[in-house]
N, C-alpha and C positions, 0 to 999 in steps of 0.2 A: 635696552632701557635700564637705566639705574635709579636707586633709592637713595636720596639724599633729606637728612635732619638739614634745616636753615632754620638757623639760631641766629634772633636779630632782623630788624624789619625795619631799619634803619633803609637812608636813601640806595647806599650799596646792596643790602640783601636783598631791596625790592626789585634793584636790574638784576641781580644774579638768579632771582627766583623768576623773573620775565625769560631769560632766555632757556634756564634747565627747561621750564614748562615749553617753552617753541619747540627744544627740541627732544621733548616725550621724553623726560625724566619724573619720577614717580617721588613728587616734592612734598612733605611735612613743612609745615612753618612753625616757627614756637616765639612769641614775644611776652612780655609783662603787659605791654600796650594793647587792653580790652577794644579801644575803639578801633584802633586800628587791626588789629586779625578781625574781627567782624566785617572790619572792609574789605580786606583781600581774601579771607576763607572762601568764598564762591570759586576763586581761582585754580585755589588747591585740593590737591588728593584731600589732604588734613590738616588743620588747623587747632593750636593748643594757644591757650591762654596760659601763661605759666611763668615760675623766675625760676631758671635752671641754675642760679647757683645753688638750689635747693638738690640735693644728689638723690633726695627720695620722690622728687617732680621727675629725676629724668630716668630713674629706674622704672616709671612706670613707662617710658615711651618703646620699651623695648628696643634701645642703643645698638643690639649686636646686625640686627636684623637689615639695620640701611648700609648699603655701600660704601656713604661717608658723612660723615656729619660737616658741617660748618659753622663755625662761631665769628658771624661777620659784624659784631658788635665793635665799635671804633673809639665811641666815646668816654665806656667805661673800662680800665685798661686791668681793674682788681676783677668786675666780674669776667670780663675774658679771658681772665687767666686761670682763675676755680673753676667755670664752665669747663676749658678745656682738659685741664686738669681731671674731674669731676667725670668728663666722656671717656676718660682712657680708663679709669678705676669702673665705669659700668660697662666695660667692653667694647668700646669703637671700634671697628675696623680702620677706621681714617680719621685724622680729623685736621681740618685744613681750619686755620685762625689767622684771621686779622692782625696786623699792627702796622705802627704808622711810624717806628723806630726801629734801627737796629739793637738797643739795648730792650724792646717790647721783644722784638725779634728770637732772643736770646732764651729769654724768659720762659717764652710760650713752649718752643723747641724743649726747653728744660723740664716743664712739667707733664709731655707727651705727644705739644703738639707736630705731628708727621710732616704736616708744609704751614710754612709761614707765607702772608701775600701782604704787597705793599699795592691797594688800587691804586694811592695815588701819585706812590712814585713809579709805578706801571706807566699810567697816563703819561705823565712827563717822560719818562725816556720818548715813547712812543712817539710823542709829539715832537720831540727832539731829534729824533730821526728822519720823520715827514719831511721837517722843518731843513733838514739839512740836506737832501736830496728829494728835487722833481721829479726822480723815479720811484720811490718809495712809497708804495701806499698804504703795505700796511703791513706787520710783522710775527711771528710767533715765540718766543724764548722757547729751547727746546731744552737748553741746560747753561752752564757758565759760556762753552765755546759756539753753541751752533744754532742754530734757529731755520726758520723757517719763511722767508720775501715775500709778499706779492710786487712786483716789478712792472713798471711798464716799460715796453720793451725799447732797448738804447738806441739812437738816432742812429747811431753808425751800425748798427746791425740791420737795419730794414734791406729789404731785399735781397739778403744773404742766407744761405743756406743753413743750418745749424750743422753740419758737419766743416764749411766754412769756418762759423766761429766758432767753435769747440768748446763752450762756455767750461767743459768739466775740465781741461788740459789748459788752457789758458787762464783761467777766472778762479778754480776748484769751485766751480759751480755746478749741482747735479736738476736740470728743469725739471722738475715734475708735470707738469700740466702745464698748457697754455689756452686762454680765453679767447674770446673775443666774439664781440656782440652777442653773447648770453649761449655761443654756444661753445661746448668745451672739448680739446682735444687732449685724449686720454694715452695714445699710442701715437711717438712720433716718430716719423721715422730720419732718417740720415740728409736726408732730402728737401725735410720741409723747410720753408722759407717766409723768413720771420716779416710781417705784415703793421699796417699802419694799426693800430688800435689793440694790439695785444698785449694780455697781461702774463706775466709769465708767473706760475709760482713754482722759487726754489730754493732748495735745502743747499747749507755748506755751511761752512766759519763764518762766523757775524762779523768780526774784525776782517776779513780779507773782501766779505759781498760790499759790508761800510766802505771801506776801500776804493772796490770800483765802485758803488754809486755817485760817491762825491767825485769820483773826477769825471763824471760823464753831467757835470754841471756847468 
């Protein structure tokens, strides 16, 4: 479990703070908006009413203490950048910020912040990939070159062997795991044989897996 500051209670912070809490992350919230953390505090470990471009509001949150803070505010692009600014001068460990530009991008980076996110050009690639392969369901960026598929598994492969199709020798595909009907196979061996409804998930170059998925359209 980790401790994360969520800074900003905007539409985005509110899914990012739904899923850290599903998956037992130890969540602070902090906005200016009284009525709303009144409405969400039942949720959270803790709830602060507070404007953290104030640097003596966030020295009292005890900054060093969480795993990472977030400053998922989108709308206002001055306070996101003294917020983040402001977490590194009171000791963050992390602090992962918003922007919705490459020159916001720049900025944030400039004055401490450790990762920049783009939700909404996140989305758009994502969808842009769905969009451009029937096998593609869903994706992870793991860096510039490599990421992480979930696949559903290729027409011409069903009923073939995975030492058959050699995904890692042929494709530079390494499967991790494959699905199917909720139940998952963790250990596969040389032998097994690829079936209707499986989803595979695999790691290797994003450029070479885009590759083959589009031409298996």
């Amino acid at each position: 479990m980790i401790s994360v500051l969520l800074i900003g209670m905007g539409k985005f912070g509110r899914t990012l703070g739904e899923q850290l809490i599903e998956m037992g992350s130890d969540v602070m919230i902090v906005d200016k908006n009284e009525e709303l953390i009144n409405k969400l505090a039942p949720r959270y470990t803790n709830a602060l009413i507070a404007d953290c471009m104030s640097i003596d509001n966030l020295e009292t949150m005890d900054i060093p203490s969480f795993d990472a803070c977030v400053v998922a505010i989108g709308e206002d692009f001055q306070a996101s950048l003294e917020i983040t600014s402001n977490l590194k001068d009171c000791g963050a460990k992390k602090v992962i910020s918003r922007a919705t530009t490459e020159i916001q991008r720049k900025f944030l980076l400039r004055v401490g912040a450790d990762e920049v996110i783009y939700p909404d050009a996140d989305i758009a690639e994502k969808l842009a990939v769905r969009l451009n392969s029937d096998n593609v369901i869903n994706y992870i960026d793991l860096d510039a070159d490599y990421a992480i598929f979930e696949l559903a598994v290729p027409k011409k492969w069903l009923k073939k062997t995975l030492i058959e199709v050699n995904p890692r020798g042929k494709y530079g595909m390494n499967i991790l795991t494959i699905k199917n009907s909720g139940k998952i196979i963790y250990t596969l061996s040389a032998d097994y044989v690829f079936q209707e409804g499986d989803q595979l998930l695999i790691f290797g170059n994003t450029d070479q897996i885009l590759a083959f998925t589009n031409k298996q359209k």
